[in-house]
PDB file of N, CA, C, O and CB in Angstrom:
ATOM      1  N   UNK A   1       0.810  -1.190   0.000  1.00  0.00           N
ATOM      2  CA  UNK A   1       0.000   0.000   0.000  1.00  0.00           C
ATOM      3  C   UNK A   1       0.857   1.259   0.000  1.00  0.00           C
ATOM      4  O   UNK A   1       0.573   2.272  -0.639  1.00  0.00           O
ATOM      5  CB  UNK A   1      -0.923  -0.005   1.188  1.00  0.00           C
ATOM      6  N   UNK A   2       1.750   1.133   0.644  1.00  0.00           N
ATOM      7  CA  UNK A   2       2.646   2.560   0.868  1.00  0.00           C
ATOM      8  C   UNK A   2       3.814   2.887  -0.395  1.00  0.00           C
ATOM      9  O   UNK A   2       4.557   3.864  -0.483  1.00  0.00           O
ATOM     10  CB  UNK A   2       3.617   2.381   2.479  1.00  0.00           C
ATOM     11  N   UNK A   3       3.710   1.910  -1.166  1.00  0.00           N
ATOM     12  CA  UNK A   3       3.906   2.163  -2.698  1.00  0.00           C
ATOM     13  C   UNK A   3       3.185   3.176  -3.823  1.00  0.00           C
ATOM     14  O   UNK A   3       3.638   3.834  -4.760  1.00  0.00           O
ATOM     15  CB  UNK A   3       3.668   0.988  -3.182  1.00  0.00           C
ATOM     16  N   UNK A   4       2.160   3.025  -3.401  1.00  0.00           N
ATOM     17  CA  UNK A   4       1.088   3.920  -4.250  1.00  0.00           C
ATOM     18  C   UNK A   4       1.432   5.165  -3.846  1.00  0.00           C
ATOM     19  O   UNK A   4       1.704   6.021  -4.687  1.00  0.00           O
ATOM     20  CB  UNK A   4      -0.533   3.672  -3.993  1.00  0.00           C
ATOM     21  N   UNK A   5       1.468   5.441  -2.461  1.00  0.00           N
ATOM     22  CA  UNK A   5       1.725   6.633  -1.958  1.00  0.00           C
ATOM     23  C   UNK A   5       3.236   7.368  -3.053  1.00  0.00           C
ATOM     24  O   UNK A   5       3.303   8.376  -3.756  1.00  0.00           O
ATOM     25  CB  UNK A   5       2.031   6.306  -0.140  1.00  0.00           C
ATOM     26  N   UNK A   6       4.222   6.300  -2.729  1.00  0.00           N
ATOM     27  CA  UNK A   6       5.465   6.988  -3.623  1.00  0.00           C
ATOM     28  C   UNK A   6       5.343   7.067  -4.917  1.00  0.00           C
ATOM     29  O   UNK A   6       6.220   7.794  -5.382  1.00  0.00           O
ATOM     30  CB  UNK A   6       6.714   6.335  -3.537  1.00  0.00           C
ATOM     31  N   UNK A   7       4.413   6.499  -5.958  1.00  0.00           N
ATOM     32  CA  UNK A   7       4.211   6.655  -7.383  1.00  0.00           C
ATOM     33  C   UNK A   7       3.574   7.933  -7.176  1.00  0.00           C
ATOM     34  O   UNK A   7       4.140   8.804  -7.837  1.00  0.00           O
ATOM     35  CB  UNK A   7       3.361   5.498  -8.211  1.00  0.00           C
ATOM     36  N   UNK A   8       2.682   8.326  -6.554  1.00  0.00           N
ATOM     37  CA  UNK A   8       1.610   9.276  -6.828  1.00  0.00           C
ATOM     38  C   UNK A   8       2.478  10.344  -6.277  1.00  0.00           C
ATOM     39  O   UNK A   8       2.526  11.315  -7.033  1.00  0.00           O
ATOM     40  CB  UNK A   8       0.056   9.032  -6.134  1.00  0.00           C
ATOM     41  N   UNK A   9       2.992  10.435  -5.483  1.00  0.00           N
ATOM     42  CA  UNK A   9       4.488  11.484  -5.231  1.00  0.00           C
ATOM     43  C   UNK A   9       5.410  11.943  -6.074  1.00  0.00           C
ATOM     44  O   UNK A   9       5.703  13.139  -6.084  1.00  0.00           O
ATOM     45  CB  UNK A   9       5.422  10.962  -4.469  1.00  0.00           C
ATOM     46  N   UNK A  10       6.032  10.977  -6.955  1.00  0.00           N
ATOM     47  CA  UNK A  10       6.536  10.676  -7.884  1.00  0.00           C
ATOM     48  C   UNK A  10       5.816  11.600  -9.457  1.00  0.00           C
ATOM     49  O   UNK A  10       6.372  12.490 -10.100  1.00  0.00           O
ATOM     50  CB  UNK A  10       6.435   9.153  -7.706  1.00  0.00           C
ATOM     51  N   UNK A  11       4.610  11.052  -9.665  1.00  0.00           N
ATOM     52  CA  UNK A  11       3.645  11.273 -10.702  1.00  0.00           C
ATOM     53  C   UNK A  11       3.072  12.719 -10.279  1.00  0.00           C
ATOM     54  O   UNK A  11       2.526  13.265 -11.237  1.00  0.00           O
ATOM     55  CB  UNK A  11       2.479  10.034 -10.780  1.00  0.00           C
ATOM     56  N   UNK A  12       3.061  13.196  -9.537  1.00  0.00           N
ATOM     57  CA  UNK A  12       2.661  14.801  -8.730  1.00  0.00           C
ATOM     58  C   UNK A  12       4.074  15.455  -8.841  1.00  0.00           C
ATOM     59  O   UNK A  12       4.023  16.685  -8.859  1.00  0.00           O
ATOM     60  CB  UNK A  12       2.081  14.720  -6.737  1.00  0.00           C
ATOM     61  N   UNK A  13       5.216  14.958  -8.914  1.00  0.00           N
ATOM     62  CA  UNK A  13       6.106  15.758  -9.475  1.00  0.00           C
ATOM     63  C   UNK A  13       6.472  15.428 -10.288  1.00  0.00           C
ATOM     64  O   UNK A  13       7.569  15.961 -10.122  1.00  0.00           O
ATOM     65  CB  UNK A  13       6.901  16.089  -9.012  1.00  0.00           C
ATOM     66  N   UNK A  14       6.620  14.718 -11.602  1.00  0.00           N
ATOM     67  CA  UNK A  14       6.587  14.759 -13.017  1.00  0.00           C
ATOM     68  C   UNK A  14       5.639  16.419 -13.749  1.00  0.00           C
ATOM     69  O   UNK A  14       5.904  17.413 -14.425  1.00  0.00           O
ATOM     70  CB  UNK A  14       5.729  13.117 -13.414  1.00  0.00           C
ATOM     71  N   UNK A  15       4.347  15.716 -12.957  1.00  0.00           N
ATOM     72  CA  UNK A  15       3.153  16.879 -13.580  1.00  0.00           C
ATOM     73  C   UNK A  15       3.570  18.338 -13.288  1.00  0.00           C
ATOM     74  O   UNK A  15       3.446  19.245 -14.111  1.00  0.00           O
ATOM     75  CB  UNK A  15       1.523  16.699 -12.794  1.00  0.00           C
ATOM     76  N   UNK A  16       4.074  18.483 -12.041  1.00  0.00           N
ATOM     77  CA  UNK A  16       4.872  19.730 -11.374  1.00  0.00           C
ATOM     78  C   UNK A  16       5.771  20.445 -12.656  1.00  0.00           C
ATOM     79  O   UNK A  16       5.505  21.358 -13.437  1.00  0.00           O
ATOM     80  CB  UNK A  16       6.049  19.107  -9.981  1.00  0.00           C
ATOM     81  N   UNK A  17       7.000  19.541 -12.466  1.00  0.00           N
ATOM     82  CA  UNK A  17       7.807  19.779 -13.289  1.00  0.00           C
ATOM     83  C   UNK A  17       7.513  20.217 -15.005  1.00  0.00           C
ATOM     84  O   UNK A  17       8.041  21.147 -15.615  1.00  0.00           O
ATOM     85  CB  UNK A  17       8.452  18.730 -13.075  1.00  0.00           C
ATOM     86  N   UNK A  18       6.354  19.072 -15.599  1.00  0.00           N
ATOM     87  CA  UNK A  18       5.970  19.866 -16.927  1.00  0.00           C
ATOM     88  C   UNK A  18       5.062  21.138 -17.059  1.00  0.00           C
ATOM     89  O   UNK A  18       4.862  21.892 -18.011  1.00  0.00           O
ATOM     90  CB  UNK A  18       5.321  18.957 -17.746  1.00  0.00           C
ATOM     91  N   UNK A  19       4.540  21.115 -15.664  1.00  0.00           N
ATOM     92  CA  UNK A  19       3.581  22.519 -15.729  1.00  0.00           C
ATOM     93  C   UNK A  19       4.564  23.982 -15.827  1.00  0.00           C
ATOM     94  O   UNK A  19       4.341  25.072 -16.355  1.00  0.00           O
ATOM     95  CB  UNK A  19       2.529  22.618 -14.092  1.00  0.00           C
ATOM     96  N   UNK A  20       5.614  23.499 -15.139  1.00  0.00           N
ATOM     97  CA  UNK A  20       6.760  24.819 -14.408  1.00  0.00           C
ATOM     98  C   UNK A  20       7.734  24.810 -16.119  1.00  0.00           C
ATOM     99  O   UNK A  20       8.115  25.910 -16.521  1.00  0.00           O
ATOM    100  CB  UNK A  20       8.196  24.016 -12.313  1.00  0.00           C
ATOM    101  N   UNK A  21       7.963  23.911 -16.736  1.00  0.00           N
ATOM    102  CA  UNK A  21       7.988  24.152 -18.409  1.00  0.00           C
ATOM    103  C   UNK A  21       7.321  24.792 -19.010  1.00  0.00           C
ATOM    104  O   UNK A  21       7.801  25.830 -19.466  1.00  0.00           O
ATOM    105  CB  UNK A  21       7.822  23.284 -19.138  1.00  0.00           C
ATOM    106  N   UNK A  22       5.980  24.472 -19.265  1.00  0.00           N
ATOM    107  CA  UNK A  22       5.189  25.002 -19.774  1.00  0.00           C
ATOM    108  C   UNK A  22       4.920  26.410 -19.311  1.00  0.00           C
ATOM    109  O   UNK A  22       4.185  26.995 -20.106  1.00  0.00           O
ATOM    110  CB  UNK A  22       4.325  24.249 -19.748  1.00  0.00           C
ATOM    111  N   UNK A  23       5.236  27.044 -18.411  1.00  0.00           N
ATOM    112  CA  UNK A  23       5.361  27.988 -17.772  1.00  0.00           C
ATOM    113  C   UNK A  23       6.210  28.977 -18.290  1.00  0.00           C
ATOM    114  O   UNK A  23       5.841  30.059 -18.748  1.00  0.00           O
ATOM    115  CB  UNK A  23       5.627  27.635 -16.735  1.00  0.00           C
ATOM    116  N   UNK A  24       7.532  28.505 -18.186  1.00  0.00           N
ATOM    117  CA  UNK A  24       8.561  28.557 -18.366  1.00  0.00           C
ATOM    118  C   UNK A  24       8.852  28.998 -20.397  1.00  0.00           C
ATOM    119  O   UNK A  24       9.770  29.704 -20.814  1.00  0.00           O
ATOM    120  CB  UNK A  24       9.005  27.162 -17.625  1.00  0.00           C
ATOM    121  N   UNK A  25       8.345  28.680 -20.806  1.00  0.00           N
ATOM    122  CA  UNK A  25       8.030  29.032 -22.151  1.00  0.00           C
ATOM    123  C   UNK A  25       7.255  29.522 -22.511  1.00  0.00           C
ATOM    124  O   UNK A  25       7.377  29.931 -23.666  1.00  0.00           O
ATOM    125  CB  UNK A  25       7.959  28.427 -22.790  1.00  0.00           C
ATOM    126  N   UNK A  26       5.911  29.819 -21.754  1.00  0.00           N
ATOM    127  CA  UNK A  26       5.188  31.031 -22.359  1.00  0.00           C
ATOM    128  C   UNK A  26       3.824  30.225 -22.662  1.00  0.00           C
ATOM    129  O   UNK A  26       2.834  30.802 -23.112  1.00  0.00           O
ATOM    130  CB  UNK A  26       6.013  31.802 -23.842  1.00  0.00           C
ATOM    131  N   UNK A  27       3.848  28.973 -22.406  1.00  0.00           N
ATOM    132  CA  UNK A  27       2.578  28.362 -23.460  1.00  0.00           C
ATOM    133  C   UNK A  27       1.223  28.441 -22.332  1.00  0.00           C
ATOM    134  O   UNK A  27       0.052  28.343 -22.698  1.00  0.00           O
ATOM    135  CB  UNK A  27       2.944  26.305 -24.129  1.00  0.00           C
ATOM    136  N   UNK A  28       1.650  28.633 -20.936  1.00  0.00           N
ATOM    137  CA  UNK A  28       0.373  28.375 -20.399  1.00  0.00           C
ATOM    138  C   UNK A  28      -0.179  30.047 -20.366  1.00  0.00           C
ATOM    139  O   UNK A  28      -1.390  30.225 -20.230  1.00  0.00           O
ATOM    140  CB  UNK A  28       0.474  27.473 -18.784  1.00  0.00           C
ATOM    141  N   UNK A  29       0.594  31.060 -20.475  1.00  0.00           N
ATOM    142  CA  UNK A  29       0.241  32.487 -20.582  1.00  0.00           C
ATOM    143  C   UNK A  29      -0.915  32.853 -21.747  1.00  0.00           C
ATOM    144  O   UNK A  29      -1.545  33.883 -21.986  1.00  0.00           O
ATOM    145  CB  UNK A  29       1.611  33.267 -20.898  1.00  0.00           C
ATOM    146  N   UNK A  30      -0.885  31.217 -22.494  1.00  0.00           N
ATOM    147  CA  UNK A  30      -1.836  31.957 -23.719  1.00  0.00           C
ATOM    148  C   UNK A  30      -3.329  30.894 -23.601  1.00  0.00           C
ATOM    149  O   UNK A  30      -4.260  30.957 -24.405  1.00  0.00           O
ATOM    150  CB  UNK A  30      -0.860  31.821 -25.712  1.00  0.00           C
ATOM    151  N   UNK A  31      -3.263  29.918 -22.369  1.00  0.00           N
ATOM    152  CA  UNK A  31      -3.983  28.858 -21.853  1.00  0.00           C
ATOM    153  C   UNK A  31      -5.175  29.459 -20.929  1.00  0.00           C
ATOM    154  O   UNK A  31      -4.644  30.084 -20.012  1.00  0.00           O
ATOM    155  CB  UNK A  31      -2.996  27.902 -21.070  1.00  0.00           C
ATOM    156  N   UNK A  32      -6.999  29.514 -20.802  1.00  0.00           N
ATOM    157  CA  UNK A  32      -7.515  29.985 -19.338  1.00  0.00           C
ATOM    158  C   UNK A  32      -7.241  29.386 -18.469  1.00  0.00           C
ATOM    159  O   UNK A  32      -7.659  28.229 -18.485  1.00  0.00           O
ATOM    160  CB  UNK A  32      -8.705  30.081 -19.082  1.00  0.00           C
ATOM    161  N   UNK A  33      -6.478  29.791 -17.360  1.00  0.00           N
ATOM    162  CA  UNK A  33      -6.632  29.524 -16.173  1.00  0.00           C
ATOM    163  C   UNK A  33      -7.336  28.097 -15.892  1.00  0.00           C
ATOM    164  O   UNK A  33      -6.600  27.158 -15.592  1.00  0.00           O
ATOM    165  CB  UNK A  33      -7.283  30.605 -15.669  1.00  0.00           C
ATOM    166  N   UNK A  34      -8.670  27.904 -15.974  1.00  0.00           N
ATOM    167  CA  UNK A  34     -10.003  27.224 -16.147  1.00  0.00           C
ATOM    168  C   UNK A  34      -9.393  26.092 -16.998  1.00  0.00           C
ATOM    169  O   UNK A  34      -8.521  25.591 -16.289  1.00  0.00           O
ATOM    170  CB  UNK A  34     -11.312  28.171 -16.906  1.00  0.00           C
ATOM    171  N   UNK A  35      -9.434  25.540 -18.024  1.00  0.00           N
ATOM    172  CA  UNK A  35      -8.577  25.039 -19.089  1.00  0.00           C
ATOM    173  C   UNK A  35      -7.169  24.060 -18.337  1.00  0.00           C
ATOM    174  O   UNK A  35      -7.102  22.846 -18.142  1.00  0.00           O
ATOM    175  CB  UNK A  35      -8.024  26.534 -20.021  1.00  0.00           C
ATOM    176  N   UNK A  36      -6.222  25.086 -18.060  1.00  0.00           N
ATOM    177  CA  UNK A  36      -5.276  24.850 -16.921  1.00  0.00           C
ATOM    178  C   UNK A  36      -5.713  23.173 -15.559  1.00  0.00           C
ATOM    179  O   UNK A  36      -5.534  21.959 -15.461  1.00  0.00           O
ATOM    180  CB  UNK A  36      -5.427  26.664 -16.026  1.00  0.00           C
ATOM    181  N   UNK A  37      -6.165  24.012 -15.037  1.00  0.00           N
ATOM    182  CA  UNK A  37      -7.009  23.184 -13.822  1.00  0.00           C
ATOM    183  C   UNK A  37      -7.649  21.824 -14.175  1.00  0.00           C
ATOM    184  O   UNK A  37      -7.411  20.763 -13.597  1.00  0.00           O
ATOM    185  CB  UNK A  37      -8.276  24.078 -13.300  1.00  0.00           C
ATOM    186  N   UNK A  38      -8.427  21.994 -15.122  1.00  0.00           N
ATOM    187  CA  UNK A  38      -9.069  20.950 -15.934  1.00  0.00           C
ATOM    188  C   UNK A  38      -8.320  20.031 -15.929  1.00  0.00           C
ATOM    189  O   UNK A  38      -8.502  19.066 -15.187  1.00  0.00           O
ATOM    190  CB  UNK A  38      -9.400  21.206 -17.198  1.00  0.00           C
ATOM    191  N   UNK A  39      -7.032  20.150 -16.981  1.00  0.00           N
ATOM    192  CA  UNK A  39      -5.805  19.267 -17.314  1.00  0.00           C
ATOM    193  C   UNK A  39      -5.409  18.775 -16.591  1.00  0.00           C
ATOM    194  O   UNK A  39      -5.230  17.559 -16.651  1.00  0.00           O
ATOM    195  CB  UNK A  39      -4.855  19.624 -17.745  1.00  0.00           C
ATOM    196  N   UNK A  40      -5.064  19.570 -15.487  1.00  0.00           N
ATOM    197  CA  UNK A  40      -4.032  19.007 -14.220  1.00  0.00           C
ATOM    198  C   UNK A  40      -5.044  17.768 -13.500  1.00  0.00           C
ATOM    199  O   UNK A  40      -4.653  16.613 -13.331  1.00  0.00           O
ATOM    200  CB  UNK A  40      -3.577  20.538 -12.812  1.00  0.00           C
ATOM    201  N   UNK A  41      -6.247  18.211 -13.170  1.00  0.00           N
ATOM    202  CA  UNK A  41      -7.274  16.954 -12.750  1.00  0.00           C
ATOM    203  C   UNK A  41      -7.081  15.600 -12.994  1.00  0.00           C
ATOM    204  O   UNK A  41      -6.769  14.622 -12.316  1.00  0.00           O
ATOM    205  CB  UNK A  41      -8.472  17.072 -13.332  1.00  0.00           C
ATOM    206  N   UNK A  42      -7.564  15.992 -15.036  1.00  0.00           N
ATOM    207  CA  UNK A  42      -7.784  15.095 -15.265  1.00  0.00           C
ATOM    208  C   UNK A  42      -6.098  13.996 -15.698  1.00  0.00           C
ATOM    209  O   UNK A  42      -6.161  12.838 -16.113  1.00  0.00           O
ATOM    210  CB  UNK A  42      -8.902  15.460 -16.183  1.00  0.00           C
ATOM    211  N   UNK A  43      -5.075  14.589 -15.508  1.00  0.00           N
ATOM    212  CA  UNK A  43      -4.038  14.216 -15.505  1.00  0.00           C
ATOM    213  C   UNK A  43      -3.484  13.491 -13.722  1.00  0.00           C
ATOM    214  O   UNK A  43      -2.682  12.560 -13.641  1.00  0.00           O
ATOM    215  CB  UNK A  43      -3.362  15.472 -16.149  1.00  0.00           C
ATOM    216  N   UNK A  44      -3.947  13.984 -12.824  1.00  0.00           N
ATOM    217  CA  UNK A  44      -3.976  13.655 -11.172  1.00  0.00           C
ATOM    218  C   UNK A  44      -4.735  12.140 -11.564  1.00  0.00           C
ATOM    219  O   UNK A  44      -4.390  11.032 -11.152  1.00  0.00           O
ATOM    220  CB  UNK A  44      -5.117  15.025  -9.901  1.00  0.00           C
ATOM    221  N   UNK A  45      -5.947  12.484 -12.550  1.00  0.00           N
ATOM    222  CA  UNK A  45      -6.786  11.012 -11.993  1.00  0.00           C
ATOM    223  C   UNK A  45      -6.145   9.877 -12.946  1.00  0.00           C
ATOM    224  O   UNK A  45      -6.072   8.697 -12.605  1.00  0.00           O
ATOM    225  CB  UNK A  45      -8.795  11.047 -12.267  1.00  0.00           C
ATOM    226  N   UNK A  46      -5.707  10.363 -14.136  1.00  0.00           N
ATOM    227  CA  UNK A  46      -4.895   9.127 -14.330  1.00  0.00           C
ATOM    228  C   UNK A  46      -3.378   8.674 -13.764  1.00  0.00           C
ATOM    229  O   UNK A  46      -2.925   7.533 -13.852  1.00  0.00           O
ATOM    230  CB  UNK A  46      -4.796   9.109 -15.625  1.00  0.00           C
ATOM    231  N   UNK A  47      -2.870   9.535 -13.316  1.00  0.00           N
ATOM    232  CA  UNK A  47      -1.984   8.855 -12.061  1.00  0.00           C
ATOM    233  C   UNK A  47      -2.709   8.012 -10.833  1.00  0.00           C
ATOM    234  O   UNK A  47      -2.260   6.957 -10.384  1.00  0.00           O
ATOM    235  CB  UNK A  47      -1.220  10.088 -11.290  1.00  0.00           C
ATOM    236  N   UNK A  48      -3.599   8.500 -10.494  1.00  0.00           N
ATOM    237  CA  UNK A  48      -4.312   7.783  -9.477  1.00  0.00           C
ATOM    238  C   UNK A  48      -5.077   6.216  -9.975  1.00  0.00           C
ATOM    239  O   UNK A  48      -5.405   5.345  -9.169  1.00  0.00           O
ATOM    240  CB  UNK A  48      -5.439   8.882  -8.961  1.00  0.00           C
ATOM    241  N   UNK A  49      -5.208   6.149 -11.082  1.00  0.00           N
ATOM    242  CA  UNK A  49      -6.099   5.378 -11.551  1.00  0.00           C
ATOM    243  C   UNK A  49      -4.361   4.185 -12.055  1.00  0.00           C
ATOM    244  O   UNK A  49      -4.231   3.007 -11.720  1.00  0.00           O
ATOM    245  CB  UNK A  49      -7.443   6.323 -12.946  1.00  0.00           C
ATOM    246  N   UNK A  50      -3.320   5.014 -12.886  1.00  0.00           N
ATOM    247  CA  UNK A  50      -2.693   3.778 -12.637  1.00  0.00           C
ATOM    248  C   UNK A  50      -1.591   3.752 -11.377  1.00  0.00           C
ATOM    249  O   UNK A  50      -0.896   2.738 -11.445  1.00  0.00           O
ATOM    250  CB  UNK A  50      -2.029   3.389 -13.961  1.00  0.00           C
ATOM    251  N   UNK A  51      -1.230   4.693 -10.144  1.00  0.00           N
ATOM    252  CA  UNK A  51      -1.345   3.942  -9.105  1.00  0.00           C
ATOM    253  C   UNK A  51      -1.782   2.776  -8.581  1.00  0.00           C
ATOM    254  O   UNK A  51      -0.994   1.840  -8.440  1.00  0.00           O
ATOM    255  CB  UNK A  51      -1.651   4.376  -8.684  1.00  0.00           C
ATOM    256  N   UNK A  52      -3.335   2.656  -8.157  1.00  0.00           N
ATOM    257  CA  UNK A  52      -3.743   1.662  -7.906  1.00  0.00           C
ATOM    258  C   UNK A  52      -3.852   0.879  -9.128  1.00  0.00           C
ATOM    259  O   UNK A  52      -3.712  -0.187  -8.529  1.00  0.00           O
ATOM    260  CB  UNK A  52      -4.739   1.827  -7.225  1.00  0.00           C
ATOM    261  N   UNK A  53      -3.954   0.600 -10.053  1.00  0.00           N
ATOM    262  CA  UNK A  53      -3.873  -0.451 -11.649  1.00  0.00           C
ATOM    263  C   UNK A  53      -2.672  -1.121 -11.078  1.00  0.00           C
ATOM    264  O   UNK A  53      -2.764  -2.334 -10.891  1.00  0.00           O
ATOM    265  CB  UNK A  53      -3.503   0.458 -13.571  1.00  0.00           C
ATOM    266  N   UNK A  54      -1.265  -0.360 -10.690  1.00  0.00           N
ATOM    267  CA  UNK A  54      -0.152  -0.916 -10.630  1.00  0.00           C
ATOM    268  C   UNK A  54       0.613  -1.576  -9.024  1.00  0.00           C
ATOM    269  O   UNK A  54       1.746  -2.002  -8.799  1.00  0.00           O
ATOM    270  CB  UNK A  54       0.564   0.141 -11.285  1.00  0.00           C
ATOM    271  N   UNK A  55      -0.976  -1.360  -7.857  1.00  0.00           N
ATOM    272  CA  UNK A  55      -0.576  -1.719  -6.320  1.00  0.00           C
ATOM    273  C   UNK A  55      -0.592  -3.005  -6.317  1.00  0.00           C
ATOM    274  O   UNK A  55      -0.782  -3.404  -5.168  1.00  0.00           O
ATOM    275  CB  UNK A  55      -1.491  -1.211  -5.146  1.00  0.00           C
ATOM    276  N   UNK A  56      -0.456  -4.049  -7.244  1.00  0.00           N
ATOM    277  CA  UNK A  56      -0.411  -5.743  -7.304  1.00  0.00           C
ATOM    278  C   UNK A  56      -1.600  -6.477  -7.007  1.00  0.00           C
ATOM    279  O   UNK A  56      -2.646  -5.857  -6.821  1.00  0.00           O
ATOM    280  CB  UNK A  56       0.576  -6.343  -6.305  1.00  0.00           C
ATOM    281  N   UNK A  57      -1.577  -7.332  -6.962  1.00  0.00           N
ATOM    282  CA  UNK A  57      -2.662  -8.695  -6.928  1.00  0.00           C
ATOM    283  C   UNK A  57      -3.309  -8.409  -5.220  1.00  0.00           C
ATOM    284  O   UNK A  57      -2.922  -8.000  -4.125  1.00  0.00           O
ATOM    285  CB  UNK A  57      -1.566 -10.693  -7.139  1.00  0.00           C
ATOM    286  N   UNK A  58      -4.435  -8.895  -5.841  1.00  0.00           N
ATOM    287  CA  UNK A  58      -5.457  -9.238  -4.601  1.00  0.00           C
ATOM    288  C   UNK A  58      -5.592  -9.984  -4.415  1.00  0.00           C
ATOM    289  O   UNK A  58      -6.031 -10.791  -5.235  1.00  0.00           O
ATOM    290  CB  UNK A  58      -6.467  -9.043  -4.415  1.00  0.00           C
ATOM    291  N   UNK A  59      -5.277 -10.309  -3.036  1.00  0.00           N
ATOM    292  CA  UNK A  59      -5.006 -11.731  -2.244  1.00  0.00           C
ATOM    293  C   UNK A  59      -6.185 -12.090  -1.861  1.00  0.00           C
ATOM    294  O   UNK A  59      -6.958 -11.219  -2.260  1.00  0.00           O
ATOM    295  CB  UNK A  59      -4.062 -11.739  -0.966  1.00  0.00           C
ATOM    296  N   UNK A  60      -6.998 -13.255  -1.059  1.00  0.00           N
ATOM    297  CA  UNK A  60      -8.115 -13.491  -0.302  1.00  0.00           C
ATOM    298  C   UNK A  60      -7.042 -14.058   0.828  1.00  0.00           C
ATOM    299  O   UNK A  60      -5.955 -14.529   0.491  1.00  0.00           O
ATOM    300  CB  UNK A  60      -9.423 -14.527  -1.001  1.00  0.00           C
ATOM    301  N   UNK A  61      -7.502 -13.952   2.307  1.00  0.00           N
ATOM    302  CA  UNK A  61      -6.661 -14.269   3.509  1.00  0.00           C
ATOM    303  C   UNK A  61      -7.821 -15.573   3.886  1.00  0.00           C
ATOM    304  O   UNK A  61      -8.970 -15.152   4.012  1.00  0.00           O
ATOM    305  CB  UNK A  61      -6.400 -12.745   4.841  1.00  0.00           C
ATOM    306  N   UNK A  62      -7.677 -16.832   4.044  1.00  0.00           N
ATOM    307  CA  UNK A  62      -8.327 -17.871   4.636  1.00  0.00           C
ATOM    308  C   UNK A  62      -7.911 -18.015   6.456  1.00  0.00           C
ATOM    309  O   UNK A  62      -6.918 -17.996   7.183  1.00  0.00           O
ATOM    310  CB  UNK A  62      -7.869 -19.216   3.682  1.00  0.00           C
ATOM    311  N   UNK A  63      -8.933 -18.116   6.519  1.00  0.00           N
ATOM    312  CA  UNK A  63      -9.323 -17.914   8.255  1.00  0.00           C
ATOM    313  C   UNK A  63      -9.699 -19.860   8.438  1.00  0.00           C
ATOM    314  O   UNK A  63     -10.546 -20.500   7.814  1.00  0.00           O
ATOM    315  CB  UNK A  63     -11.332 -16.407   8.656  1.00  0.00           C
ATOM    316  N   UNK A  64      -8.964 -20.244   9.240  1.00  0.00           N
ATOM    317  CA  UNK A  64      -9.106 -21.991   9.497  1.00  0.00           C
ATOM    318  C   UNK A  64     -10.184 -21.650  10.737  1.00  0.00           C
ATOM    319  O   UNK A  64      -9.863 -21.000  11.732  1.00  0.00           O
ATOM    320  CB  UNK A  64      -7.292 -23.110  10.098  1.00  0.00           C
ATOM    321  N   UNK A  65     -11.225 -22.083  10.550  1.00  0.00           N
ATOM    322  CA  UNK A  65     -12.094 -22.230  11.895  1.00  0.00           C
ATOM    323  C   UNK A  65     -12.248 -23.352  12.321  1.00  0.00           C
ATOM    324  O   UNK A  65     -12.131 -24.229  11.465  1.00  0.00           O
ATOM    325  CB  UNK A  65     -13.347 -21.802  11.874  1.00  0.00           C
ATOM    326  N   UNK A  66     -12.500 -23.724  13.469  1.00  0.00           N
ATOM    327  CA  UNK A  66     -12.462 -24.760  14.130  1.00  0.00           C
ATOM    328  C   UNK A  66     -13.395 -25.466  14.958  1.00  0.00           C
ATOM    329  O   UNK A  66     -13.061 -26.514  15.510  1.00  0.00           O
ATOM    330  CB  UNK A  66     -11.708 -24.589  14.638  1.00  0.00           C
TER     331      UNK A  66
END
């Protein structure tokens, strides 16, 4: 579980880093604001979405009763 945590850390600064580019060159100055936000979302939820895609197999735990 505490894997996901470091991809999505990881994947939150990738997105960081290309926003502060994009910045950085002028392209989001000609972008709304609104527009902006949107992206970043819907870019958060596919990190999140393959986070967990990529947290491994689901186990079932068997309980012996007696």
């Amino acid at each position: 579980m505490k894997w996901i945590g470091v991809y999505l850390a990881g994947f939150i600064i990738l997105v960081g880093g290309i926003l502060a580019a994009l910045w950085k060159l002028g392209i989001l100055s000609n972008i709304d604001p609104t527009w902006i936000v949107i992206g970043v979302m819907i870019v958060l939820g596919i990190g999140i979405m393959l986070a967990v895609g990529q947290s491994g197999r689901k186990e079932s735990i068997q309980i012996d009763r007696k």
